[in-house]
C-alpha positions in Angstrom: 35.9 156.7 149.9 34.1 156.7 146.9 37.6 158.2 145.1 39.0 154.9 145.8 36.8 152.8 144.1 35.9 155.0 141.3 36.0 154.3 137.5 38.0 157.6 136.3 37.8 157.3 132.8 34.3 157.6 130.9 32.8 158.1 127.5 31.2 161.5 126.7 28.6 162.2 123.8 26.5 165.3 123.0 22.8 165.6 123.3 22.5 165.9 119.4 24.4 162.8 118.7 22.5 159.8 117.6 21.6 156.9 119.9 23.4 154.9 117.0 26.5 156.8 116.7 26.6 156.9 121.0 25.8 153.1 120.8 29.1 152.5 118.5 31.2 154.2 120.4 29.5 152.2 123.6 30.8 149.4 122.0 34.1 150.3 120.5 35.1 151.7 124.3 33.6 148.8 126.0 31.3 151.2 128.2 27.5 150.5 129.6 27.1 153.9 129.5 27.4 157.4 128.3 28.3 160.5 129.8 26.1 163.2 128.1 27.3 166.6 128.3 27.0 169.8 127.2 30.4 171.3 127.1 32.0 170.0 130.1 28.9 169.8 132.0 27.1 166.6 132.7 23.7 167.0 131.8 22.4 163.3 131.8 23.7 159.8 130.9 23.0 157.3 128.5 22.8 153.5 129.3 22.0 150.0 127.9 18.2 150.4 129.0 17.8 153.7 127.1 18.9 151.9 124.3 16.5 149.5 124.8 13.7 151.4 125.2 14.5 152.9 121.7 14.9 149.5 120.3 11.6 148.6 122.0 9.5 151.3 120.9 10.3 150.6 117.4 12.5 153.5 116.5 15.3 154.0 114.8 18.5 154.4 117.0 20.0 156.3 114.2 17.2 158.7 113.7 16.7 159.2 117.3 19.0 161.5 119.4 20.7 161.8 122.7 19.0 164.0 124.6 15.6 162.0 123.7 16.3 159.7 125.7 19.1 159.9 127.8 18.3 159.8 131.9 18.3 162.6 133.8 18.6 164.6 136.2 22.2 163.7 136.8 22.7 162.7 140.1 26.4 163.7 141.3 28.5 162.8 144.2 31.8 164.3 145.9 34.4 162.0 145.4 35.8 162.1 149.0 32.2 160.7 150.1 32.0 157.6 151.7 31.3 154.3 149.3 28.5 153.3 151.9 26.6 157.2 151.0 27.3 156.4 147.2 25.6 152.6 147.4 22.6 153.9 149.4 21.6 157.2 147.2 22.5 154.0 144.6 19.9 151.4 146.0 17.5 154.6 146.8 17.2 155.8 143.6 17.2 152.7 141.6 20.6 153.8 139.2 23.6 151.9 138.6 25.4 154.6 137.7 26.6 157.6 139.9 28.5 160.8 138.8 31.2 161.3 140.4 32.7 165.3 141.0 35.8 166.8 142.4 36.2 169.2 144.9 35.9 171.9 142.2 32.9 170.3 141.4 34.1 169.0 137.6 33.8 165.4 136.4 36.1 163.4 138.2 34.5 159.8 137.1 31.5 157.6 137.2 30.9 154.9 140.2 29.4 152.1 138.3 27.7 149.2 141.0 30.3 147.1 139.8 32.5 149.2 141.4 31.0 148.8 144.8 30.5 145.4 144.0 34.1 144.6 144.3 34.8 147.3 146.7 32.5 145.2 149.2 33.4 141.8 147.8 37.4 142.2 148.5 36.4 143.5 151.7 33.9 140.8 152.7 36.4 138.2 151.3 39.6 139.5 153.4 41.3 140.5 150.0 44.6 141.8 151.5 46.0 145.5 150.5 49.5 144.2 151.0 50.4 140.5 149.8 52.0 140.0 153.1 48.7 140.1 155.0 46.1 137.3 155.8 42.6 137.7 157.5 40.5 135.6 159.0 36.4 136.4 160.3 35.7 135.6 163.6 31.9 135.8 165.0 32.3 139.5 165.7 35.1 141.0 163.1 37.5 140.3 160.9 41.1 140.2 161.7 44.7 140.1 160.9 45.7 136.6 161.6 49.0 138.9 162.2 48.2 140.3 164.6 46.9 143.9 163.2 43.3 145.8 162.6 42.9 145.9 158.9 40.9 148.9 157.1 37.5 148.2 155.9 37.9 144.2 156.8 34.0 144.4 157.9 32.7 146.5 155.3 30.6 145.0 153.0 27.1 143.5 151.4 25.0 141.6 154.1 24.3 138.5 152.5 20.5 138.8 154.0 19.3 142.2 153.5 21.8 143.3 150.9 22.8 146.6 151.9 26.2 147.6 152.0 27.2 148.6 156.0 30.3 149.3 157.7 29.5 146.6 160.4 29.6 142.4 158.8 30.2 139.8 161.0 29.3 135.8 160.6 26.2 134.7 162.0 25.4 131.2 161.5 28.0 130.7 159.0 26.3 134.2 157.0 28.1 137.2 156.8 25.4 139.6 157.9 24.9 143.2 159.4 23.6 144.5 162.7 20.4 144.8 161.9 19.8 141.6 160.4 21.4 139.9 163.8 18.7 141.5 165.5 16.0 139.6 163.3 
């Protein structure tokens, strides 16, 4: 679930603010992005290629604000979604970023695609939830050299197509999906 993976914290600017003064505090917090809101309501987000478009265009990032140019519309998911629903709307709509709601609906996080990177990349690798356990992928699945099923062992990124599926196995020394077996 997406809950699982998710980034909690976040940064949050207003629309007036300045792409400076949201680009400071980018950096003093470490963040690719902003939250924009208005109140407590998410109305767009602010990332490193805004910035460069302001940059680019030959403005001045501290007379330029927010809300100028800031992406939206925010795109929102329910935190109890699946992680394979949050990297297809992802990959469909070309963001990186992916806002992230409770089940009152209120700002609960932000799923970066770093997130789901290393959501799929523990899976794909057999990174063990308990430091006890050890997996090993066979040609169909992965399994517990211990004898048990482990959660989300074949979930991951298929190294041919790239899409993130709940079904990897190793093909020919790839770990691939169904529908690239079929190829």
């Amino acid at each position: 679930m997406i809950r699982d993976v998710m980034t909690r914290e976040y940064v949050g600017v207003s629309e007036s603010d300045s792409v400076l003064g949201a680009v400071k505090l980018m950096r003093t917090e470490e963040a690719g992005s902003v939250v924009v809101l208005r109140g407590t309501e998410p109305v767009g987000i602010l990332t490193e290629w805004d910035v460069l478009g302001v940059v680019a265009d030959e403005h001045d990032p501290d007379d330029v604000v927010v809300s100028a140019v800031m992406s939206t519309p925010v795109l929102t998911m329910d935190a109890s979604r699946s992680l394979a629903d949050a990297a297809g709307t992802m990959s469909n709509q070309n963001i990186r970023r992916l806002l992230v709601t409770d089940e009152s609906d209120e700002l609960a996080g932000v799923l970066t695609e770093r997130d789901v990177i290393a959501a799929a990349s523990a899976s794909m690798t057999g990174v063990p939830t308990e430091p006890e356990t050890r997996l090993e992928v066979n040609d169909e699945r992965a399994v517990d050299i211990d004898g048990g099923e482990p959660e989300f062992a074949t979930q991951g990124i298929c190294e041919v197509c790239g899409s993130l599926t709940r079904s990897l196995a190793n093909f020919n020394g790839q770990i691939i999906c169904a529908d690239c077996r079929e190829v």
